[in-house]
PAMIDO-173444 format. One record per residue: residue number from 1; residue in one letter; x, y, z of N, C-alpha, C in turn. Coordinates in steps of 0.2 Angstrom, whole numbers, always signed. Layout:
N
<seq->NUM type->A n_east->X n_north->Y n_up->Z ca_east->X ca_north->Y ca_up->Z c_east->X c_north->Y c_up->Z>
...
# end
This chain:
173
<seq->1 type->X n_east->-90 n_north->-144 n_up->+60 ca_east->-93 ca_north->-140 ca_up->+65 c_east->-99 c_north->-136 c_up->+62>
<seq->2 type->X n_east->-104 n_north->-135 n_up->+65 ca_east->-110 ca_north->-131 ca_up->+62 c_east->-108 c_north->-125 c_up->+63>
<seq->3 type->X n_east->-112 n_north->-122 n_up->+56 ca_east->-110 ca_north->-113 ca_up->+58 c_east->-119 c_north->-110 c_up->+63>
<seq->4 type->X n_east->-113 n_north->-106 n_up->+65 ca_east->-117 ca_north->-101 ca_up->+70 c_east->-123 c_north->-99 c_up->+67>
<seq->5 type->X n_east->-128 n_north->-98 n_up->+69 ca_east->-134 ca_north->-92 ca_up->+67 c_east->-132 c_north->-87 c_up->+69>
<seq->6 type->X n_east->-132 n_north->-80 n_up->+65 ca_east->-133 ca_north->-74 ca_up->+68 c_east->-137 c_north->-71 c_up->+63>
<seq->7 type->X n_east->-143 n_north->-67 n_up->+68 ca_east->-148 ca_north->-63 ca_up->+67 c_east->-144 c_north->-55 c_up->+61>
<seq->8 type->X n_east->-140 n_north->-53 n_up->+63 ca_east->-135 ca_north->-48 ca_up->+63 c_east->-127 c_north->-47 c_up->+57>
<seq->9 type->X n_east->-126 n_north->-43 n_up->+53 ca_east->-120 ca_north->-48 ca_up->+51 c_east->-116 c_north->-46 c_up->+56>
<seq->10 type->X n_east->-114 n_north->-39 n_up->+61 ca_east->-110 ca_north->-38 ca_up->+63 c_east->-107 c_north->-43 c_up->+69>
<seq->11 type->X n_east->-112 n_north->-48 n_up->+68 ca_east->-112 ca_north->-53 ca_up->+74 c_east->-109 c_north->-61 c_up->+71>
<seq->12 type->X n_east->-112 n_north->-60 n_up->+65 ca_east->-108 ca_north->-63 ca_up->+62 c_east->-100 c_north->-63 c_up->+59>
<seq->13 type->X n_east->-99 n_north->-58 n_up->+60 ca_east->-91 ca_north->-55 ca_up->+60 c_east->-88 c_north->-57 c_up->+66>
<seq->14 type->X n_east->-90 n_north->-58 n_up->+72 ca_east->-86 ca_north->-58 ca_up->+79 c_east->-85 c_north->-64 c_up->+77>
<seq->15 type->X n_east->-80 n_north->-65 n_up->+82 ca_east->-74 ca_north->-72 ca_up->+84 c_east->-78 c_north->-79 c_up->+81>
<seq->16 type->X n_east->-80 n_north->-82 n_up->+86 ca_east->-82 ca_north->-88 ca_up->+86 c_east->-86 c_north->-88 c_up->+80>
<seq->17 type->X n_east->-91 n_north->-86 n_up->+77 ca_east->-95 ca_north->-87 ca_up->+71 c_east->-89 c_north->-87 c_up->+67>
<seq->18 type->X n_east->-87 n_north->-82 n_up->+65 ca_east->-81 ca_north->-81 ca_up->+61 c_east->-75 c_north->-85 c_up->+60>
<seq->19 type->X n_east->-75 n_north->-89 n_up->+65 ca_east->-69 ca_north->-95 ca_up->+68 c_east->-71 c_north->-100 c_up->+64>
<seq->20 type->X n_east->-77 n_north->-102 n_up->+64 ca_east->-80 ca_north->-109 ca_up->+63 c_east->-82 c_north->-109 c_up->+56>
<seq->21 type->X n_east->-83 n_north->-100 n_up->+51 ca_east->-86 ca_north->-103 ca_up->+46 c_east->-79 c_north->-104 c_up->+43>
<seq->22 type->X n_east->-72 n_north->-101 n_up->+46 ca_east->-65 ca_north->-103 ca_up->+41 c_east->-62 c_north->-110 c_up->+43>
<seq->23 type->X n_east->-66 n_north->-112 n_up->+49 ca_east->-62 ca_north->-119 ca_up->+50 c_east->-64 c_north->-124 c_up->+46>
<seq->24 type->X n_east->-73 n_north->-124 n_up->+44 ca_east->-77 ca_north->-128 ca_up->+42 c_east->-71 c_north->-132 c_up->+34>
<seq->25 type->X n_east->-69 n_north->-125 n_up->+30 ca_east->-65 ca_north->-129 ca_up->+22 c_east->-58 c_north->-132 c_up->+24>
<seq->26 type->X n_east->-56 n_north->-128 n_up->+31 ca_east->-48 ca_north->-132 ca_up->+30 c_east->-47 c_north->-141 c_up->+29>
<seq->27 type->X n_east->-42 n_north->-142 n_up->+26 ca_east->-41 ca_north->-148 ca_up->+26 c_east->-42 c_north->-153 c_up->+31>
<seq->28 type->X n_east->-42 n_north->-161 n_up->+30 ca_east->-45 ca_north->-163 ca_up->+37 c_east->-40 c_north->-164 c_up->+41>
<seq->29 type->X n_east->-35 n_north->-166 n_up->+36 ca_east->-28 ca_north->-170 ca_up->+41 c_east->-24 c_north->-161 c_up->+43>
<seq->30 type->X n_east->-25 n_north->-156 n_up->+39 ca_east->-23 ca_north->-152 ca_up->+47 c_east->-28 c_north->-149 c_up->+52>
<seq->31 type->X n_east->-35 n_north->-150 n_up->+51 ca_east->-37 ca_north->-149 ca_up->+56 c_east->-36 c_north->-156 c_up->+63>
<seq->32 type->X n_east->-35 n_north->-161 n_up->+61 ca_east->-32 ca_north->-165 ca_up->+66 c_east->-25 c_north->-167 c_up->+66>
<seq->33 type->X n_east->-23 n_north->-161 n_up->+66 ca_east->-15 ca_north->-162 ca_up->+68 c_east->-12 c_north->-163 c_up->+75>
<seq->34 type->X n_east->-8 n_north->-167 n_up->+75 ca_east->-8 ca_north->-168 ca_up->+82 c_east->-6 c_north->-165 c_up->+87>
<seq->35 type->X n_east->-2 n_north->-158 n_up->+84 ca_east->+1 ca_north->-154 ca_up->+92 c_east->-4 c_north->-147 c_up->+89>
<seq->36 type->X n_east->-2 n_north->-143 n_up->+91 ca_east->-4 ca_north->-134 ca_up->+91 c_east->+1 c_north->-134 c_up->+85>
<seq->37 type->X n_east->+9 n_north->-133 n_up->+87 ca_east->+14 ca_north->-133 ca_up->+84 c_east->+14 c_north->-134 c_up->+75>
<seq->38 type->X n_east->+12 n_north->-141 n_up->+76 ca_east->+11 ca_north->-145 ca_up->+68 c_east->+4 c_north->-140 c_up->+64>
<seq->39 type->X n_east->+1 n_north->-139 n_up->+68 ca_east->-6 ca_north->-136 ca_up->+64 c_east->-4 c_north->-128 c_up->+62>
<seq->40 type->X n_east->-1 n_north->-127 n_up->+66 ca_east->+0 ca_north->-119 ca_up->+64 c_east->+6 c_north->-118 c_up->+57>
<seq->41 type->X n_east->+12 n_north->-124 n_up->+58 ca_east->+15 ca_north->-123 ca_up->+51 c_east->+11 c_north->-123 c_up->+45>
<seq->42 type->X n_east->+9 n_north->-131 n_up->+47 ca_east->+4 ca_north->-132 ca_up->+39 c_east->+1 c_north->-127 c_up->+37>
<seq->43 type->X n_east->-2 n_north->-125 n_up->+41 ca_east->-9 ca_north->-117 ca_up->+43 c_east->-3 c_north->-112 c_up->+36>
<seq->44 type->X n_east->+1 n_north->-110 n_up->+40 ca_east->+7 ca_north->-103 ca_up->+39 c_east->+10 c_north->-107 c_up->+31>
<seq->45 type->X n_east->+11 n_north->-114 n_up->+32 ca_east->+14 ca_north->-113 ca_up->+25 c_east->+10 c_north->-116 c_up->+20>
<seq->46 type->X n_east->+3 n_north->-118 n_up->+18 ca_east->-2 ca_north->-117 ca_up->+15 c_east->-6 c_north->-110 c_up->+13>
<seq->47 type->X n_east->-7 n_north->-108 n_up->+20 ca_east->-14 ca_north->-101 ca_up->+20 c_east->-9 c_north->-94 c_up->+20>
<seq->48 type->X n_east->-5 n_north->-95 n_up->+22 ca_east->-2 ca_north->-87 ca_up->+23 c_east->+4 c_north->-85 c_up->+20>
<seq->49 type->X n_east->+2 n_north->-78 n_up->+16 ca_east->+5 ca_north->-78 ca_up->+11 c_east->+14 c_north->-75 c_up->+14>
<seq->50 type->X n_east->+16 n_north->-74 n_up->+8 ca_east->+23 ca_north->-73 ca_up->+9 c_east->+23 c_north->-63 c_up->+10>
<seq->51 type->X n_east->+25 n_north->-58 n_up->+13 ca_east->+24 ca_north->-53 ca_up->+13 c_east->+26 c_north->-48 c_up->+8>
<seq->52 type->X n_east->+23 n_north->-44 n_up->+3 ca_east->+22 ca_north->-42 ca_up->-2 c_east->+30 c_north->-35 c_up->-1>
<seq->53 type->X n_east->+34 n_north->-35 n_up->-5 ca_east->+40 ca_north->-32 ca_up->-3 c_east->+39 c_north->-25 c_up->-6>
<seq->54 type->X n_east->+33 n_north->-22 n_up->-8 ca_east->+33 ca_north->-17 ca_up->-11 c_east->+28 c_north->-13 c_up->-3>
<seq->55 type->X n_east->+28 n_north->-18 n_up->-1 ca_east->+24 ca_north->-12 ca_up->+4 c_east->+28 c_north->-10 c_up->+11>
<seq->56 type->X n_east->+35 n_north->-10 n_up->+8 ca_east->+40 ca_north->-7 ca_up->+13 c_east->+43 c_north->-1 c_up->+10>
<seq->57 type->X n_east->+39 n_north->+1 n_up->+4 ca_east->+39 ca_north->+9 ca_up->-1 c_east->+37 c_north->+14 c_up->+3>
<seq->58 type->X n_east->+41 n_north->+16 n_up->+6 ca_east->+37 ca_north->+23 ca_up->+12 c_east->+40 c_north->+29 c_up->+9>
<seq->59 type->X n_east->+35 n_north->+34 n_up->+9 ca_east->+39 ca_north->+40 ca_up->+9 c_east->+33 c_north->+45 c_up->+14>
<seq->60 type->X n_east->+36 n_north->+51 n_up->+14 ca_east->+36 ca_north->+55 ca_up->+21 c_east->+30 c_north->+51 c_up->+25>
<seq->61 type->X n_east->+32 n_north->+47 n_up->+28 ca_east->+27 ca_north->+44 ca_up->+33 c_east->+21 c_north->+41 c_up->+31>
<seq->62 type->X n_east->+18 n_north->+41 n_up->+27 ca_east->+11 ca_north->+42 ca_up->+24 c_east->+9 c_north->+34 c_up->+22>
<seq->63 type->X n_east->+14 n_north->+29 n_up->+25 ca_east->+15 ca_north->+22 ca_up->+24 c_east->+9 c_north->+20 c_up->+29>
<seq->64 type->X n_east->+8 n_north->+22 n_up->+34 ca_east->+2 ca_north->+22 ca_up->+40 c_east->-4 c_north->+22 c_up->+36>
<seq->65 type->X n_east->-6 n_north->+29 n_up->+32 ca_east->-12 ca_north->+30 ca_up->+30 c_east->-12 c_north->+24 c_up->+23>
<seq->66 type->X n_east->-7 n_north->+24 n_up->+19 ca_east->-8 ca_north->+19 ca_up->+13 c_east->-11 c_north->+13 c_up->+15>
<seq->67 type->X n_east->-6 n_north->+8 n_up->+22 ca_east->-7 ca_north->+5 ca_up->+25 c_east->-17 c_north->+4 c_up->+27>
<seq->68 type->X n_east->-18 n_north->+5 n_up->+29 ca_east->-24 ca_north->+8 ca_up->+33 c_east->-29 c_north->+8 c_up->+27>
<seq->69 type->X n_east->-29 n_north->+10 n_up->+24 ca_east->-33 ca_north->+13 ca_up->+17 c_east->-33 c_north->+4 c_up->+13>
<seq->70 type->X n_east->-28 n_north->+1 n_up->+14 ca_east->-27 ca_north->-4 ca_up->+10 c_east->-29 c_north->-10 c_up->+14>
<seq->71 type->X n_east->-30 n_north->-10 n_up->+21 ca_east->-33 ca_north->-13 ca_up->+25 c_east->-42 c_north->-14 c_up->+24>
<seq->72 type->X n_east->-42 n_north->-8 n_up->+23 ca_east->-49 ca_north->-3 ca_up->+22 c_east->-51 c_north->-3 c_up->+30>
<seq->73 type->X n_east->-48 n_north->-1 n_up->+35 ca_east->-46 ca_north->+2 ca_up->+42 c_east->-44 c_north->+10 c_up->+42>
<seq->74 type->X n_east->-47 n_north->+13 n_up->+40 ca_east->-48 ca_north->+20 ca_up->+38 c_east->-51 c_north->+24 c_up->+41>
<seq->75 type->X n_east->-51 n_north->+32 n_up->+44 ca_east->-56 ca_north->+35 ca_up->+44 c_east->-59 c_north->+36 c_up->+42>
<seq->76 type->X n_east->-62 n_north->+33 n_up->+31 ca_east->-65 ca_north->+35 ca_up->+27 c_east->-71 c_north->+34 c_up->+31>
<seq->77 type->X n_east->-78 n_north->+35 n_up->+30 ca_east->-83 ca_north->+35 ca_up->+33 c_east->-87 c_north->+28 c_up->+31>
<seq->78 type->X n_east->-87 n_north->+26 n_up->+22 ca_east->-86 ca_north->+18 ca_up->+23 c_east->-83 c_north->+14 c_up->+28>
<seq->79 type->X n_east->-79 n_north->+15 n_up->+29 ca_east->-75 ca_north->+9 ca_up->+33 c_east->-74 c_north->+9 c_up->+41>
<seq->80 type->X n_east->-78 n_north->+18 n_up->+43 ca_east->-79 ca_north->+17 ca_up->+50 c_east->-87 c_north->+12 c_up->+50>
<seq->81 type->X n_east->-91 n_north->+15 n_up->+43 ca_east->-98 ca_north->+10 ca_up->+45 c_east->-98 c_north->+4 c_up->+44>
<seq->82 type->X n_east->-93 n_north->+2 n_up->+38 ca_east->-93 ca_north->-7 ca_up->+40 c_east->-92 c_north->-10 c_up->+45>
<seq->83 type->X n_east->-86 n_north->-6 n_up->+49 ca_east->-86 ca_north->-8 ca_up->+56 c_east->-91 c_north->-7 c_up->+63>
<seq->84 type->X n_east->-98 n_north->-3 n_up->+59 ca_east->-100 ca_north->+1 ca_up->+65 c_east->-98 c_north->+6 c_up->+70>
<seq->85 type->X n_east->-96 n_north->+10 n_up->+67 ca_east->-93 ca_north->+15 ca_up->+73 c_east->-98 c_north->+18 c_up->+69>
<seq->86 type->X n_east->-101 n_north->+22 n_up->+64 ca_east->-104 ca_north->+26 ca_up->+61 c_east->-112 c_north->+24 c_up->+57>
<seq->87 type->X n_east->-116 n_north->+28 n_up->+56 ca_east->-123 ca_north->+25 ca_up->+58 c_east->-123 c_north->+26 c_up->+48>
<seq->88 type->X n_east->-119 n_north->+32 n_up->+44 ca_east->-118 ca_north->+34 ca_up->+37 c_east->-114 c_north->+33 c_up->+35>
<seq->89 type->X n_east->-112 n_north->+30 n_up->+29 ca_east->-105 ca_north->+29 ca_up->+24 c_east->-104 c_north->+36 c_up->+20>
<seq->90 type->X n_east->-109 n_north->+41 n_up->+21 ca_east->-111 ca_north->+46 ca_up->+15 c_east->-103 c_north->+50 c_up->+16>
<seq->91 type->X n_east->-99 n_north->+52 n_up->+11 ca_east->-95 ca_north->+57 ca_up->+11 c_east->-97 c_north->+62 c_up->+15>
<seq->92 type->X n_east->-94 n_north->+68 n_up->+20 ca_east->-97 ca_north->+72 ca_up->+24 c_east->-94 c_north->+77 c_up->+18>
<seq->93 type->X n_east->-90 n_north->+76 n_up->+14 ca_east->-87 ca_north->+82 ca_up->+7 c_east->-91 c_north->+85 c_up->+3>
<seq->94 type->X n_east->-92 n_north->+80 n_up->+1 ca_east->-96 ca_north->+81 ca_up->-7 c_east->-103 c_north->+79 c_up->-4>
<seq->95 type->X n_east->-105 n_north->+74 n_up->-1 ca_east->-112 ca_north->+72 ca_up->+1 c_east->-116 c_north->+68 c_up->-4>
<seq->96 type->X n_east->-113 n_north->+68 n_up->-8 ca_east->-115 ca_north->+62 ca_up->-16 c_east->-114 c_north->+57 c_up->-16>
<seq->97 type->X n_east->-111 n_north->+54 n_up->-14 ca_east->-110 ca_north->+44 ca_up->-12 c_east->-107 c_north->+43 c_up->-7>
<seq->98 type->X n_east->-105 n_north->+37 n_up->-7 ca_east->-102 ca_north->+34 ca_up->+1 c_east->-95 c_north->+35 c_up->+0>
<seq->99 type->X n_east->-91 n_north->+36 n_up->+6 ca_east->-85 ca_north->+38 ca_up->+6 c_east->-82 c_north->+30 c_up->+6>
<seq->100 type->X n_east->-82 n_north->+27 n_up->+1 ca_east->-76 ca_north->+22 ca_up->-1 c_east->-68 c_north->+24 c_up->-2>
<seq->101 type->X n_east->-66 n_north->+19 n_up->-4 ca_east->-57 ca_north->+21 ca_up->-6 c_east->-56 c_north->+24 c_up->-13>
<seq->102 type->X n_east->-60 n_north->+21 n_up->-17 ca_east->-64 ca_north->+24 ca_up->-23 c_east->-65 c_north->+29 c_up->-25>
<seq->103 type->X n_east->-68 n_north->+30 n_up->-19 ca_east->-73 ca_north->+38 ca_up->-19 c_east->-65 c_north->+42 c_up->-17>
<seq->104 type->X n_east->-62 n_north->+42 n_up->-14 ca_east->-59 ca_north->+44 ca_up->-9 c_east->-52 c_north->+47 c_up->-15>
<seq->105 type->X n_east->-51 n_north->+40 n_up->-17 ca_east->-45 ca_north->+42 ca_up->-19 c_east->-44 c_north->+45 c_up->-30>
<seq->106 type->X n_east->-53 n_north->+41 n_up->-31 ca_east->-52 ca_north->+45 ca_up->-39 c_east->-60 c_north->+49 c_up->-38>
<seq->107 type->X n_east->-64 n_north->+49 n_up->-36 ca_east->-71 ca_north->+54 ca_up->-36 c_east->-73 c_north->+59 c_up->-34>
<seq->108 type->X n_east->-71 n_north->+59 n_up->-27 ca_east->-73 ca_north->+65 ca_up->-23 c_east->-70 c_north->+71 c_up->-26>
<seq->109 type->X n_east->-76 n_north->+76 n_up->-30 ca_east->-74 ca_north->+81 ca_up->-33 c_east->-70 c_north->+88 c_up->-28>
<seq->110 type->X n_east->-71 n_north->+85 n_up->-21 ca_east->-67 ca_north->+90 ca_up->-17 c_east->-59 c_north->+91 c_up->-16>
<seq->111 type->X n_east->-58 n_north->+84 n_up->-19 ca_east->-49 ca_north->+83 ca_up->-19 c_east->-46 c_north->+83 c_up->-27>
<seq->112 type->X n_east->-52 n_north->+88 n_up->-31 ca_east->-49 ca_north->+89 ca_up->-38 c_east->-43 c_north->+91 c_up->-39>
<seq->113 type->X n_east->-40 n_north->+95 n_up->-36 ca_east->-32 ca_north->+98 ca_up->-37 c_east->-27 c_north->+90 c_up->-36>
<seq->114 type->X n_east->-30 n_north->+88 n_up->-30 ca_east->-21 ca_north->+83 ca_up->-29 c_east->-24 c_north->+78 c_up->-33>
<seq->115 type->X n_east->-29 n_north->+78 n_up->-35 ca_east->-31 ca_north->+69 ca_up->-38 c_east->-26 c_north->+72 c_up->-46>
<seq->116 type->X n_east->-28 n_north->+77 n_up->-48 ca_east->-26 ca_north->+80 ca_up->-56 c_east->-16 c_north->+78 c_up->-55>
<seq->117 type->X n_east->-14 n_north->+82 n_up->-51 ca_east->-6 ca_north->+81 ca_up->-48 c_east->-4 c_north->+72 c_up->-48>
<seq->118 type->X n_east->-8 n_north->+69 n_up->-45 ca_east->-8 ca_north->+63 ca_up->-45 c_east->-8 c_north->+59 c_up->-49>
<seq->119 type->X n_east->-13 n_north->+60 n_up->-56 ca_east->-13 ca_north->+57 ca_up->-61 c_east->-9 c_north->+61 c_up->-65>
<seq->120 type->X n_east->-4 n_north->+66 n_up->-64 ca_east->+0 ca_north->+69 ca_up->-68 c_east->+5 c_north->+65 c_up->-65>
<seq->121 type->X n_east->+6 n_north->+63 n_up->-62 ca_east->+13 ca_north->+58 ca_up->-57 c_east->+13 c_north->+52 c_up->-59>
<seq->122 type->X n_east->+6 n_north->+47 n_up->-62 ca_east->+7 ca_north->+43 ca_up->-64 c_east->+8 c_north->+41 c_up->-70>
<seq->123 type->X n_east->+5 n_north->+46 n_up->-74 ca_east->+7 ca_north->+47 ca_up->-81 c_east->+12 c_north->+48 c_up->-84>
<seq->124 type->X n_east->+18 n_north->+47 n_up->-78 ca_east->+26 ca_north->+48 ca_up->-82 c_east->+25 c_north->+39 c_up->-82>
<seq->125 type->X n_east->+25 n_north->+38 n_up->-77 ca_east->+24 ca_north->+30 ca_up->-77 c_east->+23 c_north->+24 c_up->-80>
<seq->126 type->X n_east->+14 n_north->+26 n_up->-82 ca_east->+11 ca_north->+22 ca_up->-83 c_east->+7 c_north->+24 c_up->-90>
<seq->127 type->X n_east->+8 n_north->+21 n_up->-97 ca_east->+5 ca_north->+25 ca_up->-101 c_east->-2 c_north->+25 c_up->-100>
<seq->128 type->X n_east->-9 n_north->+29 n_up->-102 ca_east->-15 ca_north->+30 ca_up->-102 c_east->-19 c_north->+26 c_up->-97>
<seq->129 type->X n_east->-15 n_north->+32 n_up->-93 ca_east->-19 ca_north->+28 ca_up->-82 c_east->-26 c_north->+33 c_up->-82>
<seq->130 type->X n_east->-25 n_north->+38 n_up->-88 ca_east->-33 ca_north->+42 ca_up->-86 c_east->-38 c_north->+35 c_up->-89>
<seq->131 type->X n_east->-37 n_north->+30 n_up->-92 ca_east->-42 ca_north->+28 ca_up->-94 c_east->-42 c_north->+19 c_up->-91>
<seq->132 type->X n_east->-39 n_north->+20 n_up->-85 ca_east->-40 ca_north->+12 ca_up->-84 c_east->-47 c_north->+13 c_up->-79>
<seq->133 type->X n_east->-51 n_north->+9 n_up->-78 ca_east->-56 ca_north->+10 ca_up->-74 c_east->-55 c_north->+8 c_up->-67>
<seq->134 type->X n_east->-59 n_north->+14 n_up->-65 ca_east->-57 ca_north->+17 ca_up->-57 c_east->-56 c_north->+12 c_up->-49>
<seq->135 type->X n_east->-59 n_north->+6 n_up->-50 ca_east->-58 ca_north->+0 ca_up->-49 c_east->-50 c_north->-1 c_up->-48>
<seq->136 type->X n_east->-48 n_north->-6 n_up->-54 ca_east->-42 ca_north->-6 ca_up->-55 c_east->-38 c_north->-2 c_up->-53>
<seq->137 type->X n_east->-40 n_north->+5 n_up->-57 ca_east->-33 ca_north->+10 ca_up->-53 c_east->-32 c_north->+10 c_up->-46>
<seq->138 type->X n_east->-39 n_north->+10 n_up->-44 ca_east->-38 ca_north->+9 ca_up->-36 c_east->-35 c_north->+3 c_up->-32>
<seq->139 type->X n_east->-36 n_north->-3 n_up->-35 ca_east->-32 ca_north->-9 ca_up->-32 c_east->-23 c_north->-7 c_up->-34>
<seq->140 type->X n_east->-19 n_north->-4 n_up->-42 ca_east->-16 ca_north->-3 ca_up->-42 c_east->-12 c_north->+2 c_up->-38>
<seq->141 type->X n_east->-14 n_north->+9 n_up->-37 ca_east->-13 ca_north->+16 ca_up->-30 c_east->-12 c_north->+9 c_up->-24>
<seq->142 type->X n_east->-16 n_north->+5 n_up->-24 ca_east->-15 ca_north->+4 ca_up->-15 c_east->-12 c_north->-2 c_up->-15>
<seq->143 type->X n_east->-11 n_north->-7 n_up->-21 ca_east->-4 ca_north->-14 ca_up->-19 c_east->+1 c_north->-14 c_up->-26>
<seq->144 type->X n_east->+0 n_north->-8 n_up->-28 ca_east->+7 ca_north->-11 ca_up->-33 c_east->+5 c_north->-16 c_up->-38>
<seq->145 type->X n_east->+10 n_north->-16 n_up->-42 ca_east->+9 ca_north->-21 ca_up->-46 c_east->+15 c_north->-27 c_up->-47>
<seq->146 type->X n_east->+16 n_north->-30 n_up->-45 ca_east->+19 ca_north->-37 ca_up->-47 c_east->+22 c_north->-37 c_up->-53>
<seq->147 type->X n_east->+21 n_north->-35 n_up->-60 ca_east->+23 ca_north->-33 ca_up->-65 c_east->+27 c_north->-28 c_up->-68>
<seq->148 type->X n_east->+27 n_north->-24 n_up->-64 ca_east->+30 ca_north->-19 ca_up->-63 c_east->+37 c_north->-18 c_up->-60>
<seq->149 type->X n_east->+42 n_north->-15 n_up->-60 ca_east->+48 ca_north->-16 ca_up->-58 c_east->+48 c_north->-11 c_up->-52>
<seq->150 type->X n_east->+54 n_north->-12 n_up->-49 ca_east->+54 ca_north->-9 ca_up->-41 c_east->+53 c_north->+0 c_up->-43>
<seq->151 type->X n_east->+54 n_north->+3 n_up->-47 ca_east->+55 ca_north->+10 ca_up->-48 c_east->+46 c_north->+10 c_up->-52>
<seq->152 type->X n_east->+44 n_north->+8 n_up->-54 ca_east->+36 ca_north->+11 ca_up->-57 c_east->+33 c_north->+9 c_up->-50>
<seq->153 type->X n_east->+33 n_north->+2 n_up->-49 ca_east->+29 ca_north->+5 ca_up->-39 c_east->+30 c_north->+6 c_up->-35>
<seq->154 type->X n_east->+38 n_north->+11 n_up->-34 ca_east->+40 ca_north->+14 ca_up->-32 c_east->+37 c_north->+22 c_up->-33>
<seq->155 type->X n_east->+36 n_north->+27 n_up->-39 ca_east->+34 ca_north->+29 ca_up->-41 c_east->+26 c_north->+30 c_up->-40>
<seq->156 type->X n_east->+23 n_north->+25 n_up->-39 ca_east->+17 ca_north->+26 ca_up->-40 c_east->+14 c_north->+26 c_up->-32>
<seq->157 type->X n_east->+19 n_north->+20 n_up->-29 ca_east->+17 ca_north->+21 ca_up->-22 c_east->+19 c_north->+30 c_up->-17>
<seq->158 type->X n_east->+25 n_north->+32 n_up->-19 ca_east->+26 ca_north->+38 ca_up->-17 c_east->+20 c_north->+44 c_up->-22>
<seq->159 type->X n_east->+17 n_north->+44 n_up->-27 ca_east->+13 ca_north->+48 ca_up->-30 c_east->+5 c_north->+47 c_up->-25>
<seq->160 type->X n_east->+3 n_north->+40 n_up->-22 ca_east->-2 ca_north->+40 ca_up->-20 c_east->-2 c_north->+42 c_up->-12>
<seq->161 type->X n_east->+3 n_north->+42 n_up->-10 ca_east->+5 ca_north->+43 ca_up->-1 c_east->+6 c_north->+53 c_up->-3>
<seq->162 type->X n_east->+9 n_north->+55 n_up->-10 ca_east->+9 ca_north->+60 ca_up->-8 c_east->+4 c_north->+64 c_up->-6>
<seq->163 type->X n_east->-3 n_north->+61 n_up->-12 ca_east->-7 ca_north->+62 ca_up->-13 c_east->-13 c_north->+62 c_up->-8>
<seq->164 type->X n_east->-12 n_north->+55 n_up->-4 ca_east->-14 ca_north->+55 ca_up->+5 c_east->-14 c_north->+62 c_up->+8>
<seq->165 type->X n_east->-8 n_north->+62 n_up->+11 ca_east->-4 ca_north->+67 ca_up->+11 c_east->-8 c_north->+76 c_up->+12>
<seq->166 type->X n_east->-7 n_north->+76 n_up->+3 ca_east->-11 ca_north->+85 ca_up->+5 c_east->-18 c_north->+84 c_up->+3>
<seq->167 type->X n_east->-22 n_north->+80 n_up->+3 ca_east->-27 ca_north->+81 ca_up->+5 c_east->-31 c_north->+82 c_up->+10>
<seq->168 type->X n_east->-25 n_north->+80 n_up->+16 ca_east->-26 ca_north->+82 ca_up->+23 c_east->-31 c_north->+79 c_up->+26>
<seq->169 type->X n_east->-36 n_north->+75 n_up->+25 ca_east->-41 ca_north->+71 ca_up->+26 c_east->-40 c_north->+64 c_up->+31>
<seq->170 type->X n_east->-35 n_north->+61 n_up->+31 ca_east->-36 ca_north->+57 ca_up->+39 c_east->-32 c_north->+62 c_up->+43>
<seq->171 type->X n_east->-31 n_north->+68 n_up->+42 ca_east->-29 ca_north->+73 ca_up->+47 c_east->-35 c_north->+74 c_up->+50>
<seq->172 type->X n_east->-40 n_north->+74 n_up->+48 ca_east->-46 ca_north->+78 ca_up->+49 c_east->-52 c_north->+73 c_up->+52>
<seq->173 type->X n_east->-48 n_north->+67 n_up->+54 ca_east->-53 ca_north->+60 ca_up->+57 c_east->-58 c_north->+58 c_up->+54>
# end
C-alpha cells in the first residue's frame, strides 16, 4: 500500500497514515490471511508482547502516574506538546529545558529534596546509581529490570512512585 503524504507530522500520526506505514513490513502471508480471526492471532503471537510482570508493582496508588510517565501520556509539558495540546515543552519550574521524563525525574532542580531521598532509596539496592547515566536510570525508574529479582524492582519501582508522589506535580496538571 502507498504511504500517505502528510504536510504535518501530527497528521502523520493520525489513523490511516499511521495504519499503512505499520502494514506496509508485516509479512505477506499474514497480511493475506484469510479470516480477521487467523490475522489477528498471527498479529498477537508474532508482534505483541507478553505482559511485563513487574508492572503490577503498585504502591500507594502511584502505579497510574508511573504507568503514564512510562507511556510518556503525562501531564509533563513534553508529552502534552508531542501530543499537541500545548504550543511549549519548556518546564513551567525551572524554565531551563523541556519538561521530559528525564527532566522530570533526575534534572529539574526544583524537585532536589525527593530526587536526593530517591537516589538514597536506590542505593540500598543498586550499587553506584549516582553514576549510571540519566538516560538509563530513567528507562530503569520506569520499567524495571529483567535482571533483577522481584524485591530490587520492587524496591526501585516503590522508591520511584514514591518519589511521583511528593513531588505533587501531576497533582498540579
Amino acid at each position: 500500500v502507498d504511504l500517505i503524504f502528510c504536510k504535518r507530522q501530527y497528521r502523520a500520526k493520525s489513523f490511516l497514515p499511521l495504519t499503512v506505514k505499520e502494514w506496509n513490513p508485516l509479512p505477506t502471508d499474514l497480511c493475506n490471511a484469510a479470516t480477521l480471526d487467523s490475522f489477528k492471532n498471527g498479529y498477537k503471537k508474532e508482534y505483541l508482547r507478553k505482559p511485563n510482570k513487574l508492572y503490577n508493582i503498585s504502591f500507594n496508588n502511584a502505579h497510574r502516574y508511573h504507568t503514564r510517565l512510562r507511556l510518556n501520556f503525562s501531564p509533563l509539558r513534553h508529552h502534552l506538546f508531542t501530543h499537541n495540546i500545548i504550543d511549549d515543552p519548556t518546564c513551567q519550574f525551572c524554565q531551563t529545558a523541556d519538561e521530559t521524563t528525564v527532566h522530570f525525574l533526575l534534572q529539574c532542580p526544583i524537585f532536589l529534596t525527593q530526587r536526593d531521598h530517591l537516589l538514597n532509596e536506590l542505593s540500598a539496592v543498586i550499587p553506584n546509581v549516582a553514576q549510571i547515566p540519566d538516560r538509563d536510570l530513567t528507562h530503569l525508574l520506569l520499567f524495571g529490570k529483567e535482571d533483577y529479582n522481584k524485591f530490587t524492582n520492587s524496591h526501585i519501582f516503590e522508591a520511584t512512585q514514591t518519589y511521583i508522589l511528593n513531588t505533587k506535580r501531576f497533582l498540579q496538571g
